[in-house]
C-alpha positions in Angstrom: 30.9 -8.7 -73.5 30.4 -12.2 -74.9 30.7 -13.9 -78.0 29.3 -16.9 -79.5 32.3 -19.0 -78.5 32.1 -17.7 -75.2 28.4 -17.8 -74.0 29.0 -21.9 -75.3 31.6 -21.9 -73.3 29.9 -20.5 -69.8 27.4 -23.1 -70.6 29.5 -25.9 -71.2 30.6 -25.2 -67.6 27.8 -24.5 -65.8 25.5 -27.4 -67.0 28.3 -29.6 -65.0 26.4 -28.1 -62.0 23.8 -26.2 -63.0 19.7 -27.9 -63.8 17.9 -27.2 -67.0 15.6 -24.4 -65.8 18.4 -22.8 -63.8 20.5 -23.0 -67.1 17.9 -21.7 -69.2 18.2 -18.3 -66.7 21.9 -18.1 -66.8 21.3 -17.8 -71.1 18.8 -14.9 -70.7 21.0 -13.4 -67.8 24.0 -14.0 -70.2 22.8 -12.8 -73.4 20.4 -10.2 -71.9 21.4 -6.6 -74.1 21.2 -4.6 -70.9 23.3 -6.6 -69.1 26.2 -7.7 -71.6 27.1 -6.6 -75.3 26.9 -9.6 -78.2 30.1 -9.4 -80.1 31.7 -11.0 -83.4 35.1 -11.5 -83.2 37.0 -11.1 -86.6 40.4 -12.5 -85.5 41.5 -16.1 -84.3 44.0 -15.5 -81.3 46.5 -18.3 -80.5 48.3 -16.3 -77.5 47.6 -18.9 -74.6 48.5 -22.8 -76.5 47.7 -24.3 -72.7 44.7 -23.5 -72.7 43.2 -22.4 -76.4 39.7 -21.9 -75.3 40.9 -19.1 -73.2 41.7 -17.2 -76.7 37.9 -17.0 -77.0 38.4 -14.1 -74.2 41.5 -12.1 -76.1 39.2 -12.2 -79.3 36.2 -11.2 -77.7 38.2 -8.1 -75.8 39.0 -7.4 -79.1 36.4 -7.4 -81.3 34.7 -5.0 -78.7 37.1 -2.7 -77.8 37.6 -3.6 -74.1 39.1 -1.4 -71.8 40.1 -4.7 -69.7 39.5 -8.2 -69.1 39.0 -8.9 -65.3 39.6 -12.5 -64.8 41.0 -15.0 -62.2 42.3 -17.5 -64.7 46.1 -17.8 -64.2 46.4 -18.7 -68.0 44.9 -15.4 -68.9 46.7 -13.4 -65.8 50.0 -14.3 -66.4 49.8 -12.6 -70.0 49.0 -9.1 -67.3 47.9 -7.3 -70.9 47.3 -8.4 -74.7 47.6 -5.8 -77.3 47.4 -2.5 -74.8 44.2 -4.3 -72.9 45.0 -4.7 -69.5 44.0 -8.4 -67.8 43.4 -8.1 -63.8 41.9 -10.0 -61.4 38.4 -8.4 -60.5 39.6 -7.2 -57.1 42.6 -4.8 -59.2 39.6 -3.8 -61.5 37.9 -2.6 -58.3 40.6 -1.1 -57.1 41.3 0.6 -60.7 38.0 1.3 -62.0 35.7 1.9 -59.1 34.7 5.2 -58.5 35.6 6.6 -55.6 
């Protein structure tokens, strides 16, 4: 899933190490309909104040009905769920959704 706030904020990132033409691929990869689902978030979150931009994550999960957010951020880790959605690093999400 990825929102507006987010996909500027996966750019933001990568164009500290990523060039222009490799940048332009990450955008298709990122906002490619088979590969990720475009999503409006309709509520401001303010559950994280040390690092607000990683709100942008909780809304998104929100607005699009996640089942969980897999994640290594320690700000977002440390809340383990918000509002019934589970938050895991992606080796838990392997070990809980993967099938066997």
């Amino acid at each position: 899933m990825v929102s507006d706030d987010i996909l500027r904020e996966y750019l933001d990132v990568l164009s500290r190490f990523v060039a222009p033409p490799d940048l332009r691929e990450w955008t298709e990869l990122l906002t490619d309909p088979l590969r990720s689902l475009h999503v409006e978030p309709q509520e401001r979150i303010d559950a994280i104040p040390l690092d607000p931009t990683d709100n942008r994550f909780l809304e998104c999960a929100l607005a699009g009905s996640a089942e969980a957010i897999v994640s290594g951020d320690r700000h977002l880790l440390s809340l383990s769920a918000f509002r019934h959605i589970p938050i895991v690093t992606p080796v838990q999400f392997l070990k809980r959704y993967a099938p066997a």
